[in-house]
N, C-alpha and C positions, 0 to 999 in steps of 0.2 A: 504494500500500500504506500501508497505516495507521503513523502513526510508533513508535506504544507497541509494534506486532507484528513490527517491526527487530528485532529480540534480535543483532544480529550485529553484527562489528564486526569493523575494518577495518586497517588500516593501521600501517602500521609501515614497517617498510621495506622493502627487497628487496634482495637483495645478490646474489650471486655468479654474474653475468652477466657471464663475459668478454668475450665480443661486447659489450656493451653500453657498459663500463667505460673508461675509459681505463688508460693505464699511469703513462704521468708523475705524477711524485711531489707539483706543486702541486694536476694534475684530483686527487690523491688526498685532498690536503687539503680542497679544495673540496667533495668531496662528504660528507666527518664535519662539516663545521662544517655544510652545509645539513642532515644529519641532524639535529647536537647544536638547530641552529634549530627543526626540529619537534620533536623533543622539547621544548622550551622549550614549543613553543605549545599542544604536548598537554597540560601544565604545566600552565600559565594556563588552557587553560579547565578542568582538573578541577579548579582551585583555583574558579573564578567558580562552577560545579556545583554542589562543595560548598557554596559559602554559598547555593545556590539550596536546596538540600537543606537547610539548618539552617532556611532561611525558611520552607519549607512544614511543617517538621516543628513552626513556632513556630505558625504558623498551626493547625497539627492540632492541637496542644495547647491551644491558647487555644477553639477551638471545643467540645474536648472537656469545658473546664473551662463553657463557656456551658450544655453538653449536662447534663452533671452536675449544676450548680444548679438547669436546666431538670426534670429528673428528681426533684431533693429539691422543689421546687415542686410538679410533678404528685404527688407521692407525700402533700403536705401536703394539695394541694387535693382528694384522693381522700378522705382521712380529716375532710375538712371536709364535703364532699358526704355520706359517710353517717352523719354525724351529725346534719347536716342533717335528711334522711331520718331516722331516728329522730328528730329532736325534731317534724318534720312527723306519724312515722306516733302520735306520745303524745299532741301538739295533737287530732290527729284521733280517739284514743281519748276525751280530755276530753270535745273538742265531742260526743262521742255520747253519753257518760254527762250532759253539759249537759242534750242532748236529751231523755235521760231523766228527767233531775230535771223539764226544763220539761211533760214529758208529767205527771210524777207529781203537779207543783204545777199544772199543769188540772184532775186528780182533787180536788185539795186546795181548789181555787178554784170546781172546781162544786157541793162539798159547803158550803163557805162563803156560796157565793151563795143555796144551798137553805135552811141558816138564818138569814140577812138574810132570804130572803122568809116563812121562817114566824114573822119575829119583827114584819118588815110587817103582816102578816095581822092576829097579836094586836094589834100599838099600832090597827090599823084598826078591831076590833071593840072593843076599849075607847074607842078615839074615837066610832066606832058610837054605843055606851055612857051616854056624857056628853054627846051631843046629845042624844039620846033622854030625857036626865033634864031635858033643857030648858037646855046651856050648852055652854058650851067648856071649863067650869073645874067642880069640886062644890060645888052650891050650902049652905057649914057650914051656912045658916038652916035647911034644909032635915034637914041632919044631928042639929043643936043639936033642934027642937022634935019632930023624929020621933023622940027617944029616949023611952024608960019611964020610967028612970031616971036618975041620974046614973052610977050605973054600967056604964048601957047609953051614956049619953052617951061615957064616956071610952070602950067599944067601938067604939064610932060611929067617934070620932074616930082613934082606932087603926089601923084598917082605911082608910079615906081615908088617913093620911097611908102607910101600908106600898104600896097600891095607886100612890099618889103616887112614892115609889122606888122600888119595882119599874118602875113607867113610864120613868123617869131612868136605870135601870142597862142596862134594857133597849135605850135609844138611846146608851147608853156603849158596850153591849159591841159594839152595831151599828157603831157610828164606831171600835172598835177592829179590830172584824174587816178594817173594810173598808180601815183602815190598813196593816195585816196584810197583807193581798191585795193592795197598792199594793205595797208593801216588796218584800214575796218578785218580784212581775214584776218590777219595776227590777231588783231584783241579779239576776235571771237571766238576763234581757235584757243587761243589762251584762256580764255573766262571760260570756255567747256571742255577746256583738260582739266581747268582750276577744281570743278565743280567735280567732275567725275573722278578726280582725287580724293575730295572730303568725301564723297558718297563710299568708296570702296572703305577710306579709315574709319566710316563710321558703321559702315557694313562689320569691317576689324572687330571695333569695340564691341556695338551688337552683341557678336560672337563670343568674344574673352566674357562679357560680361554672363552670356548665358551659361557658360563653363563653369564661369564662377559659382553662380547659382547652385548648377547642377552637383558641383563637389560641395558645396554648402547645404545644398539638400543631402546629399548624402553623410556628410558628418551628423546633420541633425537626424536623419534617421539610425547611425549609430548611436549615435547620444540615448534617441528614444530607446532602443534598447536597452542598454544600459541601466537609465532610470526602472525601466521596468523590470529587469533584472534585481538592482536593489529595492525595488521599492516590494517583488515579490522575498527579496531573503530578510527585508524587515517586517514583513508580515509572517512570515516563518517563526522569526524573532519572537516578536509580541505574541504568538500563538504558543510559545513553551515559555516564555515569560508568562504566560495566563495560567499554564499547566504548572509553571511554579510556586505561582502565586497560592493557587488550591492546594498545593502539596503543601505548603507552611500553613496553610491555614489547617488543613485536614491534619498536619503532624502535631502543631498549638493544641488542636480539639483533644487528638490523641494522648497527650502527654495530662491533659483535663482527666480526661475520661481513665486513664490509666491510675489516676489518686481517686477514681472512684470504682474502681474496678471490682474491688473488692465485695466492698456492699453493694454493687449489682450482681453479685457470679449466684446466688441465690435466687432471684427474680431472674436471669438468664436461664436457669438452668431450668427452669419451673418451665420459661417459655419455651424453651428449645424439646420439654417434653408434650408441650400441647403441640405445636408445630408439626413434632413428626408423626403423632395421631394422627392430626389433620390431613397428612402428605400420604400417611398408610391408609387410613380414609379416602384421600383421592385417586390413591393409584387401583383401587378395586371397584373404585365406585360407577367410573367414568366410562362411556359405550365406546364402539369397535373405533373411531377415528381418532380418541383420543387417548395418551399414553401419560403411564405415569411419571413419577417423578425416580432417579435412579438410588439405590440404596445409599445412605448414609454411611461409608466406610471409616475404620478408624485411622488415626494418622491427624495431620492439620488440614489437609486437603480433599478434595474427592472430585468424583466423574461429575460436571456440570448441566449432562444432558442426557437422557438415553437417543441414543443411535447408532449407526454405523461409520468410523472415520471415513470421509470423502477425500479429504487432503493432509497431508501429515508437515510437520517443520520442516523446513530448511529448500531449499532452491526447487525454484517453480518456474520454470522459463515464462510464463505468460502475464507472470506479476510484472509490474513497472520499475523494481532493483531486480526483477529475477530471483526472490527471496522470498518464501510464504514465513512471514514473524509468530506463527500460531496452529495451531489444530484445528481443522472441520468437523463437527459432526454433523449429521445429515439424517434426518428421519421426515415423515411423511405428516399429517394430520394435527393435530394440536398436543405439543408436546411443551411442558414445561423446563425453565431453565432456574437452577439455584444456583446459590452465593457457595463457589465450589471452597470456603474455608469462613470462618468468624473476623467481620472486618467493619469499615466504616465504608461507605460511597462515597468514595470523592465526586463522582461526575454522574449526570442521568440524563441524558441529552439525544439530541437527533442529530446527526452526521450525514455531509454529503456523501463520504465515503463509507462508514462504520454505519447508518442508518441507524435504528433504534441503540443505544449502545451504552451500556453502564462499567462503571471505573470501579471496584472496589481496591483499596489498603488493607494488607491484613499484618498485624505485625505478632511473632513469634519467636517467642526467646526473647524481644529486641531487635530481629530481624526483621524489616518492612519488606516485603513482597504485592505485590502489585497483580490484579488478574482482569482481563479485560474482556468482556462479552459484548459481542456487536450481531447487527444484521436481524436483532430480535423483530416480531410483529408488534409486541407490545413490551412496555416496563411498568412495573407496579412499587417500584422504592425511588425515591429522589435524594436530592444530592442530601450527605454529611448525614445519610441514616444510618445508624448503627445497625448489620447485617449477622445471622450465623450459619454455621455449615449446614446444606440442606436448605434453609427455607428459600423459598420460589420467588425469584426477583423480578423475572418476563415471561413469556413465552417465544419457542423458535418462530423465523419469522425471514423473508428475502427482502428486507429494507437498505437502501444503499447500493454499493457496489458488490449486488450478491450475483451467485446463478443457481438459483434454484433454491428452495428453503435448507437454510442451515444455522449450526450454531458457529461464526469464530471467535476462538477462544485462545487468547494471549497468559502468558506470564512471566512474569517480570520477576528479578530478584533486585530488590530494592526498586525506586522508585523507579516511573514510565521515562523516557526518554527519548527526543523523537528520532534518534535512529537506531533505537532499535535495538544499540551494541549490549545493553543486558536481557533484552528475549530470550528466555531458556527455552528447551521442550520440555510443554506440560509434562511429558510421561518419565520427566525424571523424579518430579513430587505425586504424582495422579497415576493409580492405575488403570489404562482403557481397556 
């Protein structure tokens, strides 16, 4: 059985067993100082506990404070990511108005290039022109003695040199356009390399930063582990800090009841002879389905159930450590279970695992012994009842993590513990 699904707990002590007890006044002494010694010991480890408990509770803290920074980081990195994203999806509105200016300066550039060539065209037919008159340049002789006049001469002359700058402005405004046309590409080509630069570094970041994320998601779901790791081994903690807590209380009771032991062993023993009337009364009385209660043997202990063993101690592959802590018995119909020795209940409880499930302490000699019956249908003693051998504390019953009705049945030498390491087999004190 799984150790966190123990919830029960054990020991204390057991007292008012006359048969069991001595009289003498040093066996009296002998057995408060072995109690006051478990209680010590229960002492010490709920003290070791505790500081087991503050450890993990330091642990849980310290992870939660990594958790938390982890949180204000993702929560930074979310609002860097869509900023990102906005300055990615404005790059990307630029570069498409880029794209349009660069569309608009093609229109602008083919209208340019249309008047470069109709200004080609003219310088071509005025070259034309000036061959034709017989040069590469105007021949003044030519201008000077074909005038009428001198008035026509200064006309002459007029007209050649205007012809002359016009040519000149002509190849000015050519070499400005074409300046022009150089200018405007470069800066638009430049302002949409510029653009499609920040877009890809910010593509970059995008990227690193979701990486980031993604290893910061996964620290934090190591983290989360983790916590829930300790926070299940301090629940483990607190769940035998609980079982300790009843053992000092049930051994306090014990060490009570043990200075009154005496002047109960009279009224015990009176009860303990009505009881097995009662029990020898019920085991003949009762029709075919239901069975009796198993003989009272002598010794300190006895058989807790009549049946058949179904599972016996020690390694069980299909358990959860691979390890059965106890004996099965297994019978059919409505069968009673007793208190398999004289003890107190520490515990009377319902378990997810254990199902119906009663704790008894029984202490002999000064020896605490611990005996634990689970999976009952029903319990008829609650907790810190003073119990003796033989009388009927449940009936068998498949409550919990059972298959099929049976009795399991633990024992302990000295107090329960939740792993287990003092589980004996019943059939070293109990004959089945």
């Amino acid at each position: 059985m799984k150790r966190r699904s123990l919830l029960s707990i054990t020991l204390a002590s057991v007292l008012g067993i006359g048969s069991v007890l001595a009289y003498q006044s040093d066996a009296f002494a002998s057995k408060l100082s072995d109690l006051q010694n478990q209680k010590k010991n229960v002492e010490s480890k709920s003290s070791t506990i505790k500081s087991d408990i503050n450890e993990k509770d330091q642990g849980i803290k310290e992870i939660q404070g990594k958790q938390n920074t982890l949180e204000n980081e993702l929560a930074s990195l979310d609002i860097k990511i869509a900023t990102t994203d906005e300055q990615i999806q404005e790059k990307q509105q630029q570069i498409k108005e880029a794209q349009q200016a660069i569309d608009k300066l093609k229109t602008e550039i083919s209208v340019l290039k249309k008047r470069i060539e109709e200004r080609n065209q003219l310088l071509d037919q005025r070259a034309r022109a000036i061959q034709t008159n017989g040069g590469s340049s105007v021949n003044f002789l030519d201008v000077i003695l074909g005038s009428d006049s001198f008035a026509d001469l200064l006309d002459r002359m007029s007209a050649v040199t205007t012809l002359v700058n016009a040519d000149k402005q002509i190849i000015e405004e050519q070499k400005k356009d074409q300046a022009e046309l150089e200018k405007k590409q470069a800066d638009v080509e430049k302002k949409l390399k510029t653009l499609e630069e920040m877009q890809a570094k910010l593509q970059s970041m995008k990227i690193e930063m979701n990486q980031q994320k993604a290893r910061k998601n996964q620290i934090m779901k190591e983290l989360g582990k983790q916590k829930k790791q300790l926070e299940n081994d301090k629940l483990s903690l607190e769940e035998e800090q609980s079982i300790l807590a009843a053992q000092k209380s049930a051994i306090e009771k014990a060490i009570k009841l043990e200075k009154d032991r005496i002047a109960e062993q009279e009224r015990l023993a009176k009860q303990r002879q009505r009881q097995r009337q009662q029990q020898s009364q019920h085991s003949y009385s009762g029709g075919g389905s239901s069975s009796g209660t198993p003989p009272v043997s002598s010794g300190s202990f006895m058989r807790p159930a009549q049946g058949y063993i179904s599972s016996e101690f020690g390694n069980r592959s299909f358990d959860a450590d691979g390890f059965h802590s106890g004996i099965d018995i297994a019978k059919g119909g409505t069968v009673p279970i007793v208190a398999a020795g004289d003890g107190v209940v520490t515990r009377s409880y319902f378990s997810s695992s254990y199902g119906n499930a009663i704790f008894i302490t029984h202490s002999v000699n000064g020896q605490i012994y611990t005996t634990v019956y689970a999976h009952m249908s029903s319990r008829l003693v609650g907790d810190s009842t003073p119990v003796h051998k033989g009388q009927i504390i449940g009936y068998m019953g498949s409550t919990g993590q059972a298959y099929g009705q049976h009795l399991h049945f633990e024992f302990y030498v000295g107090p329960w513990t939740a792993s287990h390491s003092n589980a004996v087999n019943p059939r070293n004190y109990i004959s089945f």
